[in-house]
N, C-alpha and C positions, 0 to 999 in steps of 0.2 A: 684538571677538570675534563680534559678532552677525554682522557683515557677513559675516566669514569663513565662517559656519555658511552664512549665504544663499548662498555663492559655492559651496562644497562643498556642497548640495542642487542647486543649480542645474547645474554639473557632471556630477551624477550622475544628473540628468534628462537632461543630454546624450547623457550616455555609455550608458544605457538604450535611450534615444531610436534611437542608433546601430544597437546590437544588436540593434531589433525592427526596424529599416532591412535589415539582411542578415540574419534572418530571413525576411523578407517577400520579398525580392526572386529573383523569378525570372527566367532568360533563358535563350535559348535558345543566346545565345553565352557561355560564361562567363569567357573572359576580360575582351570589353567589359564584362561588368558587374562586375569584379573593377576595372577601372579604376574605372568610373564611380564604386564604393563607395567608393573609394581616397582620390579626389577631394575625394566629399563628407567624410569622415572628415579630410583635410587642411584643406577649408575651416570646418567648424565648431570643428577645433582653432585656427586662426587667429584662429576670432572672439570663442575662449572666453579667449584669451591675452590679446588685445585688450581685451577685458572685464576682464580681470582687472590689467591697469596702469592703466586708466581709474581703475578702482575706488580703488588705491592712490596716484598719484601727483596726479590732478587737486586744483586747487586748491579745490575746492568738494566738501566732503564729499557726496558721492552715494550712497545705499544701491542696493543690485542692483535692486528693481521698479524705483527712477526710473530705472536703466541700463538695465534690459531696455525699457521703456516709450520712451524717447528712439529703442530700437534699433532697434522695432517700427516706430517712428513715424516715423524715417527711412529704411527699407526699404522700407516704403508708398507712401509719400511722392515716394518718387525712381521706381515702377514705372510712373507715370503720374498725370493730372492730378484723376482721380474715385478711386482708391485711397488710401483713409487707415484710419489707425488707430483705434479709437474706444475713447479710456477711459471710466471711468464715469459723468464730466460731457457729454462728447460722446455719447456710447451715449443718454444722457437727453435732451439737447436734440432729440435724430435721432427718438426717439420721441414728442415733446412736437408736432415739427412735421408728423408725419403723421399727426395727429388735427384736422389741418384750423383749429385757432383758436390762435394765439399771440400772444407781444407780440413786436414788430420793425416792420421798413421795408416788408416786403414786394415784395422785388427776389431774382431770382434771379442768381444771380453763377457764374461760371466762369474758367480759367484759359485766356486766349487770347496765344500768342505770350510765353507768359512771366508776362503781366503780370494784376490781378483784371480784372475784365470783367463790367461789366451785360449779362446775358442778354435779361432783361426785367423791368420793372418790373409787378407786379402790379393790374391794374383797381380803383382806388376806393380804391388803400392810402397811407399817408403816402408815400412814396416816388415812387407817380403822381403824387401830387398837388402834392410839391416839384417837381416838373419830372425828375425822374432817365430817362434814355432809356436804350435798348439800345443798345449800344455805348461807351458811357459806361467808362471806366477809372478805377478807383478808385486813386488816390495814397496816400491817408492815409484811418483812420477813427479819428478825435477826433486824438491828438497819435501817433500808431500808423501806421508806416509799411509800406505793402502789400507791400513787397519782401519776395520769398520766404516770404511767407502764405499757409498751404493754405485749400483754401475751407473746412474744417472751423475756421480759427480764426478765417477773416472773420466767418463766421457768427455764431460763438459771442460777439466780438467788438460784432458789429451787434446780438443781438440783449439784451436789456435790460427793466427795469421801464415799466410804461406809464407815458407821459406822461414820462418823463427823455426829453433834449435827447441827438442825435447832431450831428457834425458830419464832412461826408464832402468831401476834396477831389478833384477827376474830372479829368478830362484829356478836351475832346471833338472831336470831329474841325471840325468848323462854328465855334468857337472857337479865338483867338490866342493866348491864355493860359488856367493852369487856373481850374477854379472852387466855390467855396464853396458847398455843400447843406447846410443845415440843416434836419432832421427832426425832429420829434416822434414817439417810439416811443408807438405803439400797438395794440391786438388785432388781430391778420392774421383776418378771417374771410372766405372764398374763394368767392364763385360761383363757380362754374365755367360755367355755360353760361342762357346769356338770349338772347330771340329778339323780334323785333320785324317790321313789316311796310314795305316799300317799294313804293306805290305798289300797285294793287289786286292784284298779280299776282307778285310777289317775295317770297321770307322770305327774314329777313338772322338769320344765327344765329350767336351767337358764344359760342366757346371760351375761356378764360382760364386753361385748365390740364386734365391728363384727372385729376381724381379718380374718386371709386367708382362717381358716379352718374352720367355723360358720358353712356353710350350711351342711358339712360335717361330723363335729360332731353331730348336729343336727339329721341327716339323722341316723345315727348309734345308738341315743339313742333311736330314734321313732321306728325302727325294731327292735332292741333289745326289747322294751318292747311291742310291738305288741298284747297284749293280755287287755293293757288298752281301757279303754273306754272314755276318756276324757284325755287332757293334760292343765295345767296353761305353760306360758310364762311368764318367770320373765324377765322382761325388764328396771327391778328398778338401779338406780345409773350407768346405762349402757350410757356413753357419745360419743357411735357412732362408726366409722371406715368407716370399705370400703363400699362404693354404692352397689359394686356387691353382697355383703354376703348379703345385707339387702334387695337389690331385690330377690336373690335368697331362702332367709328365708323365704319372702310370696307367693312365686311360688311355695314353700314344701304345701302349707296350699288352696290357692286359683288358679282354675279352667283357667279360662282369662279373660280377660280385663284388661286395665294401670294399672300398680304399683303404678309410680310412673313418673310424666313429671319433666324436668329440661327445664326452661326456661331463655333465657341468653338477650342481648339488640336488637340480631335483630332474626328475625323469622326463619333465617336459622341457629341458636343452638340450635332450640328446638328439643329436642330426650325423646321419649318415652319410657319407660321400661314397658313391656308387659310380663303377666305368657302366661303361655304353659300347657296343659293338661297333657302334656308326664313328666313335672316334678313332677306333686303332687304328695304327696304321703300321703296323709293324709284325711278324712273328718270328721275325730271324732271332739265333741263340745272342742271348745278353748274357753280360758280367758287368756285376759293378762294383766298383773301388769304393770303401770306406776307412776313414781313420778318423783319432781321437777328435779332430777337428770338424768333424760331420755332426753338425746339428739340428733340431727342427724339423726345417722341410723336406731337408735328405734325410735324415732318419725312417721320416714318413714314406718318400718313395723310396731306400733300399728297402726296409721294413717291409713294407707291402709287398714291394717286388716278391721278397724271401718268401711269404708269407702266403701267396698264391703259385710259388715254386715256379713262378716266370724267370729268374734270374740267377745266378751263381753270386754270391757276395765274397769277396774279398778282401782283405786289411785286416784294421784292428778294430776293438769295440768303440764303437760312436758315443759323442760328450752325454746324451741321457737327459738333452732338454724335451719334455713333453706335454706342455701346458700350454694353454690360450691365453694371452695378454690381449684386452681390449681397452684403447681409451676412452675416456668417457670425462668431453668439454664440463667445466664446471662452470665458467664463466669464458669468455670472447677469448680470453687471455692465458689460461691455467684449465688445469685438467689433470685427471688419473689415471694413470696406467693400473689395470685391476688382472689378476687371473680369474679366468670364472670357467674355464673347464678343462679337462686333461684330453689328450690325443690315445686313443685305442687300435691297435693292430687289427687288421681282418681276422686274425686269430681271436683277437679279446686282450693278447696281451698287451702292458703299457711300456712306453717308452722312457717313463720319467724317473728319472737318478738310476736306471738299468742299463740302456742304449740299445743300440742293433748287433749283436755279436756277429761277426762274418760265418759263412760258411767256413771258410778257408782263413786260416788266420797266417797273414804273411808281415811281419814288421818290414818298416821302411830301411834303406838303404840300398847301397850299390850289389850287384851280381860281381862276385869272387872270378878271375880269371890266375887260372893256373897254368901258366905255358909251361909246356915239359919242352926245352932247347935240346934237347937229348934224340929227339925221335926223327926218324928217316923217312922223307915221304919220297914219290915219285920223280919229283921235280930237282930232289939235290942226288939223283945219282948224273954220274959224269955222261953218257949217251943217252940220255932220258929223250922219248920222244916227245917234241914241240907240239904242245895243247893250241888250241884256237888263237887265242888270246895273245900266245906270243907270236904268231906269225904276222901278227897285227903290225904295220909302220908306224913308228914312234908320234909318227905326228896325226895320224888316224887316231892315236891311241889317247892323244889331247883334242881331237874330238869327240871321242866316246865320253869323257869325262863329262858330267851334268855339275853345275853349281845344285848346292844344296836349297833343296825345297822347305817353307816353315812351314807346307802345309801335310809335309813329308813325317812321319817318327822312323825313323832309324835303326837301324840294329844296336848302332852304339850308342842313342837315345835311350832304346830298354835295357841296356846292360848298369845303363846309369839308375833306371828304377826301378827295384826287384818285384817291388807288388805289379806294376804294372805289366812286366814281363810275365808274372805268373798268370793274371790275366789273360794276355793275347795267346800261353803256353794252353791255360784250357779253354778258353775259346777258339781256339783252333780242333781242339780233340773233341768238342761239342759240333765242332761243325762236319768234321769227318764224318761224327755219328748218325749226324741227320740226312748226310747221304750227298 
């Protein structure tokens, strides 16, 4: 009987629902919208029918919320790949995570070509430090197979008590067969942005996501080091955040004209994001690093960068997410994640299932060193005249020595990372150039 009452309330939320639908509706053609009503009024009766044999004939007693909830959840679901439903466990975890400290892996995940997708693994978190890369295809998590799992239940899935055991099997491209990642879940707490020095005349600054305070720290590293003459922008494994930090990062960099357009289904969403000459603060030569793992917000600022020719881009093509996700509460408890509009380049072009191609395309790895032991220099002939350096006393020469700085990059720092060395190789030939 109960169910019944649910089923006949919920009807008559329909059938309300309907009547403040043509109430509401005006046109200036009234027959089109005589159909149109027509329409919907046929398709909600269909799906209330639908509902209503569910309810009775399935073999699994179902009350109406877990049907309407399944209904929701599947209509989301199927609209595209960042639209889902969020009941009251998911509505929680969704707010738990954008307070910046959780327990999990700390990898961003997305739906590419079907299948789950490491976006990026996050800097410093169990997950970097198993070895998890971007591009990485998640098969299973623990005995849970990723087949047709929205990201909302990977998530929820992955994420877990501190210190319990995950275990994730991947699928990678550079690999024959798949393979076994074992994690320890832990607190996710996020830098977002650190900055170090290269050589007397470079800042290397790096993103790992845009939270609240990006443009802020940003701003703090670029005066603090004020005496540089060039900065790189690592933008690598960075899977996005807020619009505003990402508009606001190429407002630090670029003069005016669009950032960044967001276009939604009718002409009156479309809102432009525009720099301001009063916020730059910078004209020294930029480079910025992008890979597979660049999404979103970075897209948006190399994107733009490339796009108003402030910047040099380097790496590989970025993951190609381009779209606005907005929630929208349904109740106290539950709520929608929706897309409602796409991200457009200052050119016009879009970002979404394309990405940012580099200027410069450099894959990831180490710089090759080839010592020729063969070759004769100065110092190995037998009366070679004594350079500075050795006339120096042994014990002078242990205090010339410096402990190593972390806020230092290294010669043998960049030999370890080729894009970045390509990088600082032309931004340095940018800076010649400017004099």
């Amino acid at each position: 009987m109960n169910n019944k009452k649910y089923f006949t309330l919920g009807f008559v939320s329909v059938v309300v629902m309907i009547s403040l639908l043509f109430s509401t509706s005006f046109a200036s053609d009234e027959k089109n919208q005589s159909e149109k009503d027509a329409s919907r009024l046929e398709s909600l009766a269909k799906f209330t029918k639908v509902l209503s044999i569910v309810e009775r004939y399935n073999v699994d007693k179902l009350t109406i919320e877990e049907l309407m909830d399944k209904a929701m959840s599947g209509m989301l679901g199927n609209i595209d790949a960042h639209s889902s439903y969020l009941d009251t466990k998911k509505f929680k975890n969704m707010q738990v995570s954008t307070k910046g400290e959780f327990g999990g892996l700390g990898i961003t995940v997305g739906i590419r070509d079907g299948a789950l997708t490491v976006i990026s693994p996050i800097d410093g978190t169990p997950a970097d430090k198993a070895g998890l890369e971007a591009g990485d295809i998640i098969l299973k998590i623990d005995d849970k197979s990723s087949l047709n799992m929205t990201i909302d239940e990977a998530v929820s899935h992955m994420r877990g008590k501190v210190g319990d055991p995950i275990e994730l099997a991947i699928v990678r491209k550079s690999e024959t067969r798949p393979l076994t990642i074992h994690i320890i879940r832990d607190i996710i707490k996020i830098d977002s942005v650190y900055a170090k020095q290269i050589g007397k005349d470079i800042l290397y600054i790096r993103v790992a996501s845009f939270d609240r305070k990006v443009v802020k720290d940003v701003k703090k590293a670029i005066k603090k080091y004020s005496h540089d003459k060039g900065i790189v922008l690592d933008l690598r494994n960075n899977p996005g955040g807020l619009l505003d930090q990402a508009v606001g990062l190429v407002d630090l960099f670029v003069n005016n004209g669009v950032i960044v357009s967001q276009k939604g289904r009718d002409k009156s969403d479309e809102k432009k994001y525009k720099a301001s000459s009063s916020k730059t603060l910078t004209s020294l030569p930029l480079v910025v690093l992008i890979n597979a793992g660049s999404a979103s917000a970075s897209e948006i600022v190399s994107g733009s960068l490339q796009d108003h020719k402030r910047a040099v881009i380097i790496g590989e093509n970025t993951f190609g997410k381009g779209s606005v996700q907005l929630v929208l509460p349904v109740t106290d408890e539950e709520a929608i994640k929706l897309t409602i509009a796409r991200y457009y380049l200052p050119s016009g072009r879009t970002i979404q299932a394309v990405g940012v191609k580099p200027d410069i395309e450099v894959a990831s790895g180490e710089v090759k060193n080839y010592d020729n032991n063969f070759s004769i220099k100065e110092a190995d002939l037998k009366k070679h005249l004594e350079g500075e350096l050795e006339k120096i006393a042994p014990n002078d020469k242990k205090k010339d020595e410096k402990k190593k700085d972390d806020k230092i990059i290294t010669k043998e720092d960049l030999r370890k990372d080729i894009q970045l060395k390509e990088a600082v190789d032309i931004l340095k030939a940018l800076i010649i150039m400017k004099g």
